[in-house]
C-alpha positions as CSV (number, residue, x, y, z in Angstrom):
1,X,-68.8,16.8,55.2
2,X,-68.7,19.2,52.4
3,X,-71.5,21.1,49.8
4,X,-71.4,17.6,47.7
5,X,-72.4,15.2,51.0
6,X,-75.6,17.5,50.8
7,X,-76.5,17.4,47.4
8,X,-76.0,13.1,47.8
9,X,-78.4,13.5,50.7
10,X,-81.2,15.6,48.9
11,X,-81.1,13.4,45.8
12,X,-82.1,10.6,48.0
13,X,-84.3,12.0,49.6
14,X,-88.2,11.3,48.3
15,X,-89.5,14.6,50.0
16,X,-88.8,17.9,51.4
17,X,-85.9,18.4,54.4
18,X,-85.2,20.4,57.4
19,X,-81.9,21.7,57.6
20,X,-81.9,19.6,61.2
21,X,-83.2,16.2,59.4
22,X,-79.9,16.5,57.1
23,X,-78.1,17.5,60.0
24,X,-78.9,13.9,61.7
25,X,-78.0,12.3,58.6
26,X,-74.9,13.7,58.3
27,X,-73.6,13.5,61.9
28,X,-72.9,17.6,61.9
29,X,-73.5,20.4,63.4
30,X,-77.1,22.1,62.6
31,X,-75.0,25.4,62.0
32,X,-72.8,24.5,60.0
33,X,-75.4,22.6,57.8
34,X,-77.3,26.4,57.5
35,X,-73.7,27.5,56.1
36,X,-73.8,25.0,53.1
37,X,-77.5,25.0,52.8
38,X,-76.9,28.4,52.1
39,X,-74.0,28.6,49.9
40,X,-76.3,26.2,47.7
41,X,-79.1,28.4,47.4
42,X,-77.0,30.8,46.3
43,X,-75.1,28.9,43.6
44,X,-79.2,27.5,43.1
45,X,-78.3,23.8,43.1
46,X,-80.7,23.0,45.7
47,X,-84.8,24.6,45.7
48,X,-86.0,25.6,49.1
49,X,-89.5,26.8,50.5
50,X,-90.5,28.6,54.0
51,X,-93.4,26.9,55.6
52,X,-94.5,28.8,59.0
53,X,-91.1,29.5,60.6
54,X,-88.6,26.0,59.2
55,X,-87.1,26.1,55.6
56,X,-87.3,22.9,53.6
57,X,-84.6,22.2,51.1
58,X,-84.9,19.7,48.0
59,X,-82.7,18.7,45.5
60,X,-83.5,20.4,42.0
């Protein structure tokens, strides 16, 4: 599973994700999601929001 799995996953998606919902959906690690989930922020490909203590993560 790479950055681009991800980025097919949010577009699909109707609403807002925790990192451990697109975890499930890709079969990986929760961790290793975080490490591309981050990467992407950086490179802002993907918006995100903090609500109370989870980050939610949206294709732009």
């Amino acid at each position: 599973m790479g950055q681009g799995d991800l980025l097919k996953i949010l577009e699909g998606a109707d609403d807002w994700l925790t990192s451990k919902q697109i975890a499930e959906k890709t079969g990986v690690g929760v961790s290793s999601t975080n490490v591309k989930l981050r990467k992407l922020r950086s490179l802002k490909l993907i918006e995100f929001k903090i609500e109370g203590r989870e980050y939610l993560y949206k294709s732009k």
